[in-house]
C-alpha positions as CSV (number, residue, x, y, z in Angstrom):
1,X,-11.4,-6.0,-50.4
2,X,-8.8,-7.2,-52.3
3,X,-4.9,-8.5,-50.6
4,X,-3.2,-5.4,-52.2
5,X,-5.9,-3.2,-51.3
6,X,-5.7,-4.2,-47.4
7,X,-2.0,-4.6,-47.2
8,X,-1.7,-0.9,-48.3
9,X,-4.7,0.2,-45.5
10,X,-2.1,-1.5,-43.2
11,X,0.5,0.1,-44.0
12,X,-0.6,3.6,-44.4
13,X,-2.3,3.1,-40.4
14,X,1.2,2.5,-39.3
15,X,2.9,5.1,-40.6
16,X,0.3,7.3,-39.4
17,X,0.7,5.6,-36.5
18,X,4.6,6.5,-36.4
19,X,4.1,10.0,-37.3
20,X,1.5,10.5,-34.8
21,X,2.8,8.7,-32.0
22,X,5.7,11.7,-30.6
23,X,3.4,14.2,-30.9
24,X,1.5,12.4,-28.8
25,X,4.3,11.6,-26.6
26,X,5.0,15.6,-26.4
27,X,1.8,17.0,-25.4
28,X,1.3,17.6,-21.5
29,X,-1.5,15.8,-20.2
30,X,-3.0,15.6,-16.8
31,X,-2.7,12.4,-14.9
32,X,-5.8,11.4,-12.8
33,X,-4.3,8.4,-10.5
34,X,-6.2,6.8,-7.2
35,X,-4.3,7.2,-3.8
36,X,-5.9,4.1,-3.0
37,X,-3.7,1.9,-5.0
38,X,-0.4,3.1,-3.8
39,X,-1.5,2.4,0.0
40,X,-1.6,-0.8,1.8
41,X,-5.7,-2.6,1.7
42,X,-7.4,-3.6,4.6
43,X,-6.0,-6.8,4.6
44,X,-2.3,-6.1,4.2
45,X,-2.9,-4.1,7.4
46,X,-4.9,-6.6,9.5
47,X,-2.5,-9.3,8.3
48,X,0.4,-6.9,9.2
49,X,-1.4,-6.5,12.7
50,X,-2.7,-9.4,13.6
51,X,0.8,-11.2,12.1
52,X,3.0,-9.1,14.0
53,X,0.9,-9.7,17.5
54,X,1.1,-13.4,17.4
55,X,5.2,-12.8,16.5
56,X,5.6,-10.3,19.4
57,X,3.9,-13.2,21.8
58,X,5.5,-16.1,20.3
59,X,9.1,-14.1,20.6
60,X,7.8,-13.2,24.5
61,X,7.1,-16.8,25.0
62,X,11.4,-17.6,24.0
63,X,12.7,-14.5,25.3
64,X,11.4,-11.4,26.9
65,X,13.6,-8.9,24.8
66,X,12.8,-10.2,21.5
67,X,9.3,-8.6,22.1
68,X,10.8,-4.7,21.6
69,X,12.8,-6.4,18.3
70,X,10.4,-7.9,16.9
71,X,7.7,-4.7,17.3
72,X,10.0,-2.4,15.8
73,X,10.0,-3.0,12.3
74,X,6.0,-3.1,11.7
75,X,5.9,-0.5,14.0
76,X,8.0,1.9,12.1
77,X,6.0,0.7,9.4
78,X,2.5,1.6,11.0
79,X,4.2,5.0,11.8
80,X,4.9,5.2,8.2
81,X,1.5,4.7,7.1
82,X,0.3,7.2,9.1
83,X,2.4,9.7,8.6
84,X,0.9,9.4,5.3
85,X,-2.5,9.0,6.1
86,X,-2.5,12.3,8.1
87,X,-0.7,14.6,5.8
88,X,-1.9,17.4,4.0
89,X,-1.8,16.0,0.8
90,X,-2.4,12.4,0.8
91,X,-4.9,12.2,3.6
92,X,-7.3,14.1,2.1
93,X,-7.8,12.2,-0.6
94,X,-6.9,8.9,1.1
95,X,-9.7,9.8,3.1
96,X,-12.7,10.7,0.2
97,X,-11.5,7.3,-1.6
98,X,-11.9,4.9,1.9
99,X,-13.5,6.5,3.8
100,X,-13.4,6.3,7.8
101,X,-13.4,2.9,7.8
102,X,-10.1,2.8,6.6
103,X,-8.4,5.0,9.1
104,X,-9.9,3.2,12.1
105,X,-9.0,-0.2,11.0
106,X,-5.0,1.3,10.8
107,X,-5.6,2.3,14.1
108,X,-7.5,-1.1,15.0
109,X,-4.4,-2.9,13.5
110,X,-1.4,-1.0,15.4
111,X,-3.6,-1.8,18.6
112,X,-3.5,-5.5,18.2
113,X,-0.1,-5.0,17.5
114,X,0.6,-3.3,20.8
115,X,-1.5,-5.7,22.5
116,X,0.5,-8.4,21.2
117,X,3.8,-7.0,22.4
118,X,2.4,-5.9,25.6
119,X,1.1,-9.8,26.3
120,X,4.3,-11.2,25.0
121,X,6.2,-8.5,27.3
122,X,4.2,-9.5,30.5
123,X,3.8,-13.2,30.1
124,X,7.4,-13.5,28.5
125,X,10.5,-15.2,30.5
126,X,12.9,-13.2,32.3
């Protein structure tokens, strides 16, 4: 294959390219997407957990009402994630993609968190 030969193969596959590529663009397609990947992994929420815990006893340890202000962001965030967990549309599938697993180590999580902020609350100064 000659230069001239290959440089007008090139050519012609890009403008076929261009002329292609909007009708492309225009046709509806379905989009398959995982849930999985939008939602936190198991160790996003252990860390998140276990993190949290050791905050809300380290904050008891200083002061006994840091314990509620430092519990309340992660645990509006735990309600968060299971508000999306138990819905109608993303638990489902949340659900056939991790399994149970999943679901019981969120719950595992915001326990440890709770525990955390219960031992910081009880062993905190006054």
């Amino acid at each position: 294959m000659n230069r001239e030969t290959m440089k007008y193969t090139t050519h012609t596959w890009r403008n076929n390219l261009i002329l292609v590529m909007p009708l492309l663009l225009a046709l509806p397609c379905i989009a398959y997407a995982e849930v999985s990947d939008k939602e936190p992994s198991f160790l996003h929420l252990w860390m998140t957990g276990l993190g949290t815990a050791l905050l809300c006893m380290m904050a008891g340890r200083l002061h006994r009402w840091l314990v509620p202000v430092a519990a309340a962001f992660p645990a509006l965030w735990f309600l968060s994630l299971f508000m999306e967990m138990f819905s109608a549309d993303v638990g489902p599938a949340l659900y056939a993609e991790q399994g149970n697993m999943y679901h019981l180590s969120a719950c595992m999580a915001l326990i440890s968190l709770a525990g955390g902020a219960a031992w910081g609350w009880r062993h905190g100064r006054r």
